[in-house]
Structure formats: structure tokens, C-alpha cells
N, C-alpha and C positions, 0 to 999 in steps of 0.2 A: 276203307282201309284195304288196300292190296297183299297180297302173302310176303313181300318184301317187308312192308312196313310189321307186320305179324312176328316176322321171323326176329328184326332188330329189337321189337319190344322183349320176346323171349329170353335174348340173349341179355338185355341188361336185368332182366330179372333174376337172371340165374347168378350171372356177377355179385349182384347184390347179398345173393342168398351164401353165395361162396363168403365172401368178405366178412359177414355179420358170421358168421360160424367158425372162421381164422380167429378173430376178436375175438370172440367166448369164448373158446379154447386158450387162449392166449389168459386171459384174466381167470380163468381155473388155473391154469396151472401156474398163475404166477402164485394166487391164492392157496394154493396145496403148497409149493417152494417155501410160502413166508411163513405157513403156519409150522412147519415141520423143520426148518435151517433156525440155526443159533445164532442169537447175536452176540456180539462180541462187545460195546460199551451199549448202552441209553443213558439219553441224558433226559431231565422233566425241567421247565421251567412254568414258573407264574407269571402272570403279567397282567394288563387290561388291555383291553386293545382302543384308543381313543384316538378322533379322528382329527387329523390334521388341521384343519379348522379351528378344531380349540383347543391348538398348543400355541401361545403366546410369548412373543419375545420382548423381552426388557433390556436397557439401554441405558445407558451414562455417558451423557454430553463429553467428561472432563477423563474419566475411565480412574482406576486405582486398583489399591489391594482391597479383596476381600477380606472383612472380619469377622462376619458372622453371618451366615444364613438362618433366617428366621423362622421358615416356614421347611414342612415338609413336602415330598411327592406325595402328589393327589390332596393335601389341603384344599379346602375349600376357601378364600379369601376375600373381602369385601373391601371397597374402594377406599384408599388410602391406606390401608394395613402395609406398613411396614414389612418389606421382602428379603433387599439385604442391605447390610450396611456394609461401609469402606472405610476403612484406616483414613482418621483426616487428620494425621498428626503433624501435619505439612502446615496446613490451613492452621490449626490449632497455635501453632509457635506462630505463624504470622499474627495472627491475631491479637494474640497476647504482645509481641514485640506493639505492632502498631499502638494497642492502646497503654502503651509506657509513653511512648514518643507524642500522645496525646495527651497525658496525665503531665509530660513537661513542659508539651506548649498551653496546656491551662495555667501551670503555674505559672510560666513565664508571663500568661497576660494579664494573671493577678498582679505582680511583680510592676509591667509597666505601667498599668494603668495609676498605682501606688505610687511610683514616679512621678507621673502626670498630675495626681492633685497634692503631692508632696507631703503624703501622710508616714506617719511614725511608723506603725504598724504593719503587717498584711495578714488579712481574714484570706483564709484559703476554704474551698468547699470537705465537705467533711469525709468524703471518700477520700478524698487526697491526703487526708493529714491520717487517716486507719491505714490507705494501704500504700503508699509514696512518700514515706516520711522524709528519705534520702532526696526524691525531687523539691519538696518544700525546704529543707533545711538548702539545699542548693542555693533556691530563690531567693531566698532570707538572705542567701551569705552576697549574692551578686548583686543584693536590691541597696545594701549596705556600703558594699564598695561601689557601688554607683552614684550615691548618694553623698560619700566622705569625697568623689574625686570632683562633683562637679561643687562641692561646699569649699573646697581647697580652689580649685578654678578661682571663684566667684570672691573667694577671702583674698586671694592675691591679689585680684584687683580692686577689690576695698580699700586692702591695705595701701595699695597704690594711689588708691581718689585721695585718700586722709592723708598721707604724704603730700600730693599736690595742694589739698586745700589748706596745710600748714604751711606750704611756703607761700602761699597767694595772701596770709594774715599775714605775714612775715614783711613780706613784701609792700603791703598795701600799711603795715604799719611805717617802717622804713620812709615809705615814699612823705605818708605825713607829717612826720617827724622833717624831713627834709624842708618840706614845703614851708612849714611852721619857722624853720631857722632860715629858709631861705627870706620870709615876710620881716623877720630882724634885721636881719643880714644887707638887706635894701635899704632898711629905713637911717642904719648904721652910713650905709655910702651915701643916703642923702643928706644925712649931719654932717658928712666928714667931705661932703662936695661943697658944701657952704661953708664950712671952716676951713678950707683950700682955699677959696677964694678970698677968705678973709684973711688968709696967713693965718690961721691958729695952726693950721696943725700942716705936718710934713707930707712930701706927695708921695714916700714910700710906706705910710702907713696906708692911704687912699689906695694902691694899688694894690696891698692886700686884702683890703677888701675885697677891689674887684677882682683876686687873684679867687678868692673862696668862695667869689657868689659864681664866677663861670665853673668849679669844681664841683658845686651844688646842683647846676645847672646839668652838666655831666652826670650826675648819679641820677638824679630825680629821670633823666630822659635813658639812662640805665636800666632801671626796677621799672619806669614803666614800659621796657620791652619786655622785660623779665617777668612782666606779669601777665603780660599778654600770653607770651610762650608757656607758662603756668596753667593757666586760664583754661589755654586751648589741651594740654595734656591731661588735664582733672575732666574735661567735657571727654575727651577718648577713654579717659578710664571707665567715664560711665556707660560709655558706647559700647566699651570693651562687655562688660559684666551686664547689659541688656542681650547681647549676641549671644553672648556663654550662653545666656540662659534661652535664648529663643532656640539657636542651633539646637542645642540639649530637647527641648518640648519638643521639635520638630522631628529629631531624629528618632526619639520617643513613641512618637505618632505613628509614624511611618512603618515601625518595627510594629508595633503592635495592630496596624492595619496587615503590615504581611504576614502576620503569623493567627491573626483570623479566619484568613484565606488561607490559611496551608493548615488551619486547625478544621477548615470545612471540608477540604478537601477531604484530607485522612477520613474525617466524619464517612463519605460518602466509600471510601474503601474498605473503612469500618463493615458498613452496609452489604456490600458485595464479599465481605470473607462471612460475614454471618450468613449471608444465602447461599453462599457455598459450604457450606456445612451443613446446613440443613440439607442439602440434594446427596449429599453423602449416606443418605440413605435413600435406598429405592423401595417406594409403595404401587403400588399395586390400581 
């Protein structure tokens, strides 16, 4: 080491020794200032200090009002405990409407299935009749007038068959009766065609005869179109009142197959307002 290098070490020693002795100085007399100067407010606070790490955030998929905080700061809490809860008075009225609009489509399928084996009565389930009295008394009233319109339907055209089948007796009586005087009636022109011949008798009695057997002739070929057209209208009557009744079971069916489906449905949106209710509260 040369006296240059001697001399630059000296000098940063001295630097050093300068600087650490400013600092001292400096932290005395800030020390004398703070111990001996007034303050004017202090404030104290408590707290913990915990670290970042294990502050934990919680979360709601759907978000709401708060309604209650369960837990305090710095509780200690175990898995699934209950944190906050949220006003689910949204969800709540949904719920309750959907399972009215449930409690009518049961009734209604009490209703049509009652229709479909055409019984007197309807056994409704026993929640239904404690807490839907108004839906069941519903049932009852439309299970009744569905029942008196398609009994009226099915009577009118009863009453229509029995109509056709009295004039088909009517008729089929008539036609015999004809027939029966027409088998006279001939046996009269063949007497009175041989007492022609023989001169006993005049040719304008002979022609009335034949005047009443073609008039016989006439009716008999009459009634039996008359009965034919009879015939065929008592067979549509009964066409008529097998439709009533099929179209009715059919439409029946139908109703009660879509309202299965819309009664499953609701079931599964039942499901999903009951799982959102329960997230209305947040655990831990």
C-alpha cells in the first residue's frame, strides 16, 4: 500500500466518524425536543395485528340484503357454522306462490283422472283438503259441470237414437200392415179378374182395385225409403254419442298428460327456490 492509497483510507475514516457523530447528535436532541415539547391531542387505539393470510373472503353467487350477522370479529368458527344470512323474502313468496299453482295442478289431476273412470266422487290428498280448501272446492265445482255438459251432450243424442228408433217401429209397423192388405188386395183382383171375365161383375169396380193396389204399391215403396233414411240417422246417432264420448276421454287424456308435465316441471323449480334459500345463508 502506497501513501496515496494511506491517505484515501484516512479520509474515509474521518467521513465516517464525522457522519456517525451528526446522527447522534441529531437523535439527542430530537430526544431532549420530544421529551420536554407538549403535545397538543394523543390518540390510543387497540387492535391485533393479524396477518393477511388469514383474512378470508366470503361470497354469494346471487348477492342480497343482509339480515343478520352471526358471528363476531375474531370469533373463532368451524366448518359449516352459519355466518350471514340474507333477506330471502323474494324467494320466499316465490315459493309459496309456485306451490299454490302446484296444489291446483294436483287437484286438477285428481279431477281428471275422476273424469276418465267416471266416478261419483273425488278423494283429494289430505294436505289439500287442511290447507287448499278453495282449490278443491274449485275441482269439485268444474269436475261437476264437466260431467252435467258432457251427460247433456250424450242425453241429446239418446234422446235423438230413441226418436229414430220409434219411427223405424213406426214405420216397419206401417210397411206390414201394407203388405198384409196389399196380400188381400190381390187376392180381391184375382176374384174380380175372373168375375170380369165371366160378366159378374163391372170393369169399374176391377179398376179400383187396381187403382188401390198401385196406391199400396206407392206407400209400401215409400216407408221403405223412409226407413232406410231412419235407419241410417239412428246408426249416426249412435256415431254421434260414441265420439261425444271418445273426443271427451281423449281430450281428457291429453289435459291430464300436460299437466303432469307442467306439474313436473314446477316440482323441479320447487327444487331450485328450496336450494336457493338455503345459500341465503352463508357458512363458513
Amino acid at each position: 500500500m502506497n501513501n496515496f492509497d494511506v491517505y484515501i483510507q484516512d479520509q474515509n475514516n474521518v467521513s465516517r466518524h464525522i457522519l456517525l457523530l451528526l446522527l447522534s447528535a441529531f437523535l439527542i436532541t430530537f430526544g431532549v425536543w420530544a421529551y420536554f415539547s407538549p403535545l397538543d391531542i394523543t390518540s390510543e387505539a387497540l387492535g391485533v395485528v393479524v396477518p393477511s393470510k388469514n383474512i378470508q373472503k366470503i361470497q354469494h353467487l346471487e348477492g342480497g340484503i343482509i339480515e343478520s350477522v352471526d358471528v363476531s370479529e375474531g370469533d373463532i368458527v368451524s366448518k359449516g357454522q352459519a355466518l350471514v344470512s340474507l333477506e330471502g323474502t323474494a324467494s320466499i313468496s316465490d315459493l309459496e306462490q309456485l306451490r299454490v299453482r302446484m296444489a291446483s295442478l294436483r287437484a286438477d289431476l285428481v279431477r281428471l283422472k275422476g273424469e276418465l273412470n267416471d266416478t261419483d266422487q273425488l278423494k283429494f290428498e289430505k294436505d289439500l283438503e287442511e290447507d287448499h280448501l278453495d282449490i278443491i272446492e274449485s275441482a269439485k265445482e268444474m269436475f261437476k259441470a264437466n260431467k252435467r255438459h258432457i251427460n247433456n251432450l250424450v242425453s241429446a243424442q239418446k234422446q235423438s237414437l230413441e226418436q229414430r228408433k220409434e219411427e223405424i217401429r213406426q214405420i216397419q209397423a206401417r210397411i206390414k200392415k201394407n203388405q198384409e192388405n196389399l196380400i188381400l188386395l190381390r187376392e180381391q183382383i184375382s176374384i174380380s179378374d175372373d168375375l170380369l171375365r165371366s160378366n159378374l161383375t163391372n170393369k169399374m169396380l176391377h179398376l179400383n182395385f187396381l187403382k188401390e193396389e198401385s196406391e199400396l204399391d206407392g206407400q209400401l215403396n215409400e216407408d221403405e225409403a223412409a226407413l232406410k233414411r231412419v235407419e241410417a240417422a239412428a246408426i249416426e246417432a249412435e256415431i254421434r254419442i260414441s265420439t261425444i264420448k271418445d273426443n271427451y276421454v281423449s281430450e281428457t287424456r291429453q289435459e291430464f298428460g300436460e299437466k303432469i308435465s307442467f306439474l313436473e316441471e314446477l316440482r323441479q323449480r320447487e327444487e331450485k327456490l328450496k336450494d336457493n334459500l338455503k345459500r341465503t345463508v352463508l357458512r363458513a
